[in-house]
N, CA, C and O atoms as a GROMACS GRO file, in nm:
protein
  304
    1UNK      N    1   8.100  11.081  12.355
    1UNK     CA    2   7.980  11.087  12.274
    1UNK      C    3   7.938  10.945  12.237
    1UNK      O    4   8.019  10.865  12.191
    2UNK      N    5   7.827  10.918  12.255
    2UNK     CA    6   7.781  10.799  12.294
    2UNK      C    7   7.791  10.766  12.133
    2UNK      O    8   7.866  10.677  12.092
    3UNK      N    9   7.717  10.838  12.054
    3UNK     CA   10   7.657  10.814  11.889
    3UNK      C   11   7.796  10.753  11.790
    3UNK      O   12   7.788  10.682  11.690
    4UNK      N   13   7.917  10.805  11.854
    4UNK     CA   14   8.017  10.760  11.824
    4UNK      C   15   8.096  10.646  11.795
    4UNK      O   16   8.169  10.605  11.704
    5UNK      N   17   8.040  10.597  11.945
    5UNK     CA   18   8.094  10.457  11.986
    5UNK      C   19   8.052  10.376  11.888
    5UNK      O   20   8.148  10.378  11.811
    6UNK      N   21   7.977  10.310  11.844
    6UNK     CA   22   7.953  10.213  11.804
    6UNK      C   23   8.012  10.223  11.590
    6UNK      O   24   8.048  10.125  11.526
    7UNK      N   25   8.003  10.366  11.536
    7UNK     CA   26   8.036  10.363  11.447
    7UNK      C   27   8.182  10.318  11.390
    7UNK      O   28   8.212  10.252  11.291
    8UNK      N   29   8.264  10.380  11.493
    8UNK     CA   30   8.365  10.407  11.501
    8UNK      C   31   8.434  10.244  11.518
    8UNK      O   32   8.551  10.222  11.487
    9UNK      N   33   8.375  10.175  11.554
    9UNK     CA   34   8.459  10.011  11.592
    9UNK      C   35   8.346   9.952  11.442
    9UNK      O   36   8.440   9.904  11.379
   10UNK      N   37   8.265   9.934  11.381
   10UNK     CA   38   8.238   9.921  11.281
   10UNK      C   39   8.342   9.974  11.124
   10UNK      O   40   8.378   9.899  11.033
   11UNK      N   41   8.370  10.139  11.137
   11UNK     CA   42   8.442  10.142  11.071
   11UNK      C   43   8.614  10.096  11.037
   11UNK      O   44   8.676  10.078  10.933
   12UNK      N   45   8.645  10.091  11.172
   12UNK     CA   46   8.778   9.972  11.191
   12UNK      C   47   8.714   9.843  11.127
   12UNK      O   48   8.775   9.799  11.030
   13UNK      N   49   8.627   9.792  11.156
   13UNK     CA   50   8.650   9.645  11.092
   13UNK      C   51   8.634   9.672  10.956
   13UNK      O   52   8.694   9.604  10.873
   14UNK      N   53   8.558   9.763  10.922
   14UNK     CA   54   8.545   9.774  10.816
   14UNK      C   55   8.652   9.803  10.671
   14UNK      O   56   8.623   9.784  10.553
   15UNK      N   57   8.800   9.861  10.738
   15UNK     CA   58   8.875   9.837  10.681
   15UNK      C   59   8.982   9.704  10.683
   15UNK      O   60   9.101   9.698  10.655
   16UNK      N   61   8.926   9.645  10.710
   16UNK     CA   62   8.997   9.484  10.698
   16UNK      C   63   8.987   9.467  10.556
   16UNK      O   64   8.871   9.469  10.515
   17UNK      N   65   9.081   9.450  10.467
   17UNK     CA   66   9.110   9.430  10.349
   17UNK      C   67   9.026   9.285  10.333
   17UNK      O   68   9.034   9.203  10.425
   18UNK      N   69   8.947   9.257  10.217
   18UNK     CA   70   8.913   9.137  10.184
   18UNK      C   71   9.008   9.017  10.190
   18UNK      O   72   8.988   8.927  10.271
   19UNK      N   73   9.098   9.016  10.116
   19UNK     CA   74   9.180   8.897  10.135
   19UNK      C   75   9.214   8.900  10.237
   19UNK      O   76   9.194   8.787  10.280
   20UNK      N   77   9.275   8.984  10.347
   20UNK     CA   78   9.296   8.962  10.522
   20UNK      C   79   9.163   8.891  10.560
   20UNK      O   80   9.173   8.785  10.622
   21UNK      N   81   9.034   8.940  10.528
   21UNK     CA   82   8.902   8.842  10.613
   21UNK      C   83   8.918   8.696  10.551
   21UNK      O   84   8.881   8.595  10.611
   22UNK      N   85   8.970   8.696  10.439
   22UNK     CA   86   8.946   8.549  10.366
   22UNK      C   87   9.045   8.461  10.435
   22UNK      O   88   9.027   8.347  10.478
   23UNK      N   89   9.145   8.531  10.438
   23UNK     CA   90   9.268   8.424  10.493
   23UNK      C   91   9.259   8.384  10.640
   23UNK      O   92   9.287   8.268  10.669
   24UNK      N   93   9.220   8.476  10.743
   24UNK     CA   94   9.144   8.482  10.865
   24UNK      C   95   9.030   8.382  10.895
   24UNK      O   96   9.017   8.334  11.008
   25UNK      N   97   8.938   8.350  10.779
   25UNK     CA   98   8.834   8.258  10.820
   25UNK      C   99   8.852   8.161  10.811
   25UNK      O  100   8.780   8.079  10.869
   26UNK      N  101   8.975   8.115  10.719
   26UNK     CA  102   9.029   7.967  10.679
   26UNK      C  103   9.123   7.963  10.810
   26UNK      O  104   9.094   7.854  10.858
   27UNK      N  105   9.184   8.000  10.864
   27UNK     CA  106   9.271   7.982  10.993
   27UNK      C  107   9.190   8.056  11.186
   27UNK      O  108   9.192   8.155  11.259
   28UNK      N  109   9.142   7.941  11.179
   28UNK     CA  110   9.076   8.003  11.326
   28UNK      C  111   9.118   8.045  11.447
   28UNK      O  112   9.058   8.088  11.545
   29UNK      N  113   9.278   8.018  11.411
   29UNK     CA  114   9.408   8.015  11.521
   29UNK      C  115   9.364   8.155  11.532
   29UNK      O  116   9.286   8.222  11.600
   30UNK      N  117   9.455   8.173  11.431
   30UNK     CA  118   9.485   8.313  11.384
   30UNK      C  119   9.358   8.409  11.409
   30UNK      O  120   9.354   8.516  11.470
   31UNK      N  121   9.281   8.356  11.360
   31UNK     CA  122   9.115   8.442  11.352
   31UNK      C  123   9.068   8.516  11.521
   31UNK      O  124   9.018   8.623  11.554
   32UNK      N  125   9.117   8.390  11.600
   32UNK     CA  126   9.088   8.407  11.769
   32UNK      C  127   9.211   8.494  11.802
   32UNK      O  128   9.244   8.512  11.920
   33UNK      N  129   9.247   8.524  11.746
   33UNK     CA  130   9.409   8.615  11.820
   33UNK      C  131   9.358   8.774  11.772
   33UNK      O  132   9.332   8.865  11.850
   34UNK      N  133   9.352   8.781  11.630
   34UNK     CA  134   9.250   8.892  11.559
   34UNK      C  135   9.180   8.968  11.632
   34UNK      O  136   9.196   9.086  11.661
   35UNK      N  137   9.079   8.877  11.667
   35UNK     CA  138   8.958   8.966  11.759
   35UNK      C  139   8.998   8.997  11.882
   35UNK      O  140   8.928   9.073  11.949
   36UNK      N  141   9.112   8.945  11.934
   36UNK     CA  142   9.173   8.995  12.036
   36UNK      C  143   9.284   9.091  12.034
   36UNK      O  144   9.350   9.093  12.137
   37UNK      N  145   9.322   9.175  11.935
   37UNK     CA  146   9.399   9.212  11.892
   37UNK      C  147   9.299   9.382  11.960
   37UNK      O  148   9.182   9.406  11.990
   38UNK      N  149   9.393   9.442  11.957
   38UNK     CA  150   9.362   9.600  11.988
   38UNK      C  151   9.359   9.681  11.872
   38UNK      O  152   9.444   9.676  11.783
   39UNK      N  153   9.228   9.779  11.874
   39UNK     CA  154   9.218   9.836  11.696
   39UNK      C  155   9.385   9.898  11.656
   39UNK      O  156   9.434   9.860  11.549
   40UNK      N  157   9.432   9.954  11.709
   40UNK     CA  158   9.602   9.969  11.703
   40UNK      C  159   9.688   9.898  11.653
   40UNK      O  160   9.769   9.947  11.574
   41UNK      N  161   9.690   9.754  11.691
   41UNK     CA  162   9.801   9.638  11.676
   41UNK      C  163   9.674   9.626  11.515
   41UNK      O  164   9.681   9.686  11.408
   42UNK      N  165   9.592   9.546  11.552
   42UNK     CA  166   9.546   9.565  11.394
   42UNK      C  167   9.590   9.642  11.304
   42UNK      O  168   9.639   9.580  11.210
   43UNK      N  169   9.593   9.789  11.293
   43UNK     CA  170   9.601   9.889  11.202
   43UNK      C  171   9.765   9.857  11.175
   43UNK      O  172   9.808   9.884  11.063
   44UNK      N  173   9.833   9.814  11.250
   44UNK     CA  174   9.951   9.780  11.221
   44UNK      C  175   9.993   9.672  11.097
   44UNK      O  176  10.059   9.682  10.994
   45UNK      N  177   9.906   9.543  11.174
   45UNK     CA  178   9.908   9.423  11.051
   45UNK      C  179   9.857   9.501  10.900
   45UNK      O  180   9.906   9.490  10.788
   46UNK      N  181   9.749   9.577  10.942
   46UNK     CA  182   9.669   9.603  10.816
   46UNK      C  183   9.751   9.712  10.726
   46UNK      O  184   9.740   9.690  10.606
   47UNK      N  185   9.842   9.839  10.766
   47UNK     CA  186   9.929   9.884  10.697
   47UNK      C  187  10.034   9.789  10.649
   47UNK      O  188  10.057   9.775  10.529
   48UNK      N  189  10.091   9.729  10.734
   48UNK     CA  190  10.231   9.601  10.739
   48UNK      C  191  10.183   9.564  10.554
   48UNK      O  192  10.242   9.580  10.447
   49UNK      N  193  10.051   9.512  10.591
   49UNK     CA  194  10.019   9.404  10.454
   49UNK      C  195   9.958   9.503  10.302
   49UNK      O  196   9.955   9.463  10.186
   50UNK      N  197   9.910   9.655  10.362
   50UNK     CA  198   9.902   9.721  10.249
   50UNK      C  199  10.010   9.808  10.163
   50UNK      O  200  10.000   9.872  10.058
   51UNK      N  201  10.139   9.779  10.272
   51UNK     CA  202  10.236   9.858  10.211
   51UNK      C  203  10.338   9.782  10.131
   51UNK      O  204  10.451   9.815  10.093
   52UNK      N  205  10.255   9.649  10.115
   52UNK     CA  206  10.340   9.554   9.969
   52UNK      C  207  10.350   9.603   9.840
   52UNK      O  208  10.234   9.640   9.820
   53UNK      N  209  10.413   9.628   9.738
   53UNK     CA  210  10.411   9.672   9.648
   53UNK      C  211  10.375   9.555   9.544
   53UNK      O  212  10.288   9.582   9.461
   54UNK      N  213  10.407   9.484   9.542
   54UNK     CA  214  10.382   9.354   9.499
   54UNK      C  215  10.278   9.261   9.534
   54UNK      O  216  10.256   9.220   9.648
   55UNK      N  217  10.186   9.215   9.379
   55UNK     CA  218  10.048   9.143   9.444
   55UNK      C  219  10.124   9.001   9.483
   55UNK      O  220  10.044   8.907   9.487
   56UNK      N  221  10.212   8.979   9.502
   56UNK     CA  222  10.300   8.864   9.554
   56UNK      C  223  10.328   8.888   9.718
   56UNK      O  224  10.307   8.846   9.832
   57UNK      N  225  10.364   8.944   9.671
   57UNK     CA  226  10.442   9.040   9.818
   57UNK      C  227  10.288   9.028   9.945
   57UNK      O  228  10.264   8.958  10.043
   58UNK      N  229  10.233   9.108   9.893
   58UNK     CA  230  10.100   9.071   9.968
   58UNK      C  231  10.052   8.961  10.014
   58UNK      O  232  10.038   8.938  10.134
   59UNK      N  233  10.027   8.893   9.931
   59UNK     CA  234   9.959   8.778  10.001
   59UNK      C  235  10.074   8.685  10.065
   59UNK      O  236  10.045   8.596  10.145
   60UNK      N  237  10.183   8.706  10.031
   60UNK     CA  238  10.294   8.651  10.172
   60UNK      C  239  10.260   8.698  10.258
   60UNK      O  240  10.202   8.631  10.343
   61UNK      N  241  10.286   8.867  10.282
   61UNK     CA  242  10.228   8.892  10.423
   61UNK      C  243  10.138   8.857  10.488
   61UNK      O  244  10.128   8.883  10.608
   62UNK      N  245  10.050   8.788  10.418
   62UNK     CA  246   9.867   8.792  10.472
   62UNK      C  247   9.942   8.648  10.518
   62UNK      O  248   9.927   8.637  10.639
   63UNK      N  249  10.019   8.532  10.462
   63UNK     CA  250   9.993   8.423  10.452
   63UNK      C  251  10.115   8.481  10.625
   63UNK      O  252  10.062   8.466  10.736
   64UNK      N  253  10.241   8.531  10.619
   64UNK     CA  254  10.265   8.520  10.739
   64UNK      C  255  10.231   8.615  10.876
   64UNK      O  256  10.300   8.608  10.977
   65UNK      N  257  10.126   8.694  10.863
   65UNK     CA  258  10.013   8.764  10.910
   65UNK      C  259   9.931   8.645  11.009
   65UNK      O  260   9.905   8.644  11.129
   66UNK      N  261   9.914   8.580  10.937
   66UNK     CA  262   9.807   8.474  11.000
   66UNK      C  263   9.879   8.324  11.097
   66UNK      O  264   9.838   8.254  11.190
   67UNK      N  265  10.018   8.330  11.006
   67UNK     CA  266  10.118   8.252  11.089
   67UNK      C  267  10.158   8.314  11.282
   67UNK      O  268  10.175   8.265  11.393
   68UNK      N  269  10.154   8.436  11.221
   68UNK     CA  270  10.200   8.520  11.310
   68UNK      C  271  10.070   8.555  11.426
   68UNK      O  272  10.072   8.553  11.549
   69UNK      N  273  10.008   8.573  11.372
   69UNK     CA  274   9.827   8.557  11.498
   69UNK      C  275   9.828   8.416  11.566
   69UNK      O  276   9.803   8.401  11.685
   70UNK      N  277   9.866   8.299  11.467
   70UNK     CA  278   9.832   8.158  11.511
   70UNK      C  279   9.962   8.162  11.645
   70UNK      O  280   9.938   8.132  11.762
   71UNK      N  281  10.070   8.198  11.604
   71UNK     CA  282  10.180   8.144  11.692
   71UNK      C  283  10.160   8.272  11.805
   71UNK      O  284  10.246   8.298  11.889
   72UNK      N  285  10.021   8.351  11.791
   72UNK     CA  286  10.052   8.409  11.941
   72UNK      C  287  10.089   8.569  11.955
   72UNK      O  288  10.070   8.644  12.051
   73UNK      N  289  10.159   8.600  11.806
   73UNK     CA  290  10.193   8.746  11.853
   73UNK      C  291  10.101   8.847  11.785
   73UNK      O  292  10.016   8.820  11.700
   74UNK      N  293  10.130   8.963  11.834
   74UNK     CA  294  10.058   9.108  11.865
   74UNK      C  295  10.069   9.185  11.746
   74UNK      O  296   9.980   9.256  11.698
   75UNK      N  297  10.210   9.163  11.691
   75UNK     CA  298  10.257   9.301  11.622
   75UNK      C  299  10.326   9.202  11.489
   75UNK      O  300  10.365   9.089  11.521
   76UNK      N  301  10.335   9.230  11.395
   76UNK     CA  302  10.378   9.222  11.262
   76UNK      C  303  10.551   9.236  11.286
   76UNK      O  304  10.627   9.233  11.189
   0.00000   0.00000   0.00000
């Protein structure tokens, strides 16, 4: 279904947590690995970093989230 397509990759980006886009635009390494990333491997980082319990905890992940895009890999 054609009407589909296009919503459906909108609403993936659309759950990119704010601080994941913030930390992403300051690191372009990382940012170019992102968009190459498969909506899958994404949803991975993006649970990985929402299942911190800690507002500490979090933004480590984000901070080695983005380490982890820069140096190349896929998966969290």
């Amino acid at each position: 279904n054609k009407t589909n397509a296009k919503p459906a990759r909108e609403e993936s980006e659309a759950r990119v947590p704010t601080d994941l886009r913030k930390a992403l635009a300051t690191a372009p390494m990382a940012k170019a690995q992102w968009t190459d990333l498969t909506p899958i491997a994404r949803r991975d980082f993006i649970s990985w970093i929402e299942s911190a319990k800690q507002p500490e905890t979090r933004k480590r992940r984000i901070e080695r989230a983005c380490d982890m895009l820069a140096a190349g890999k896929r998966r969290p």
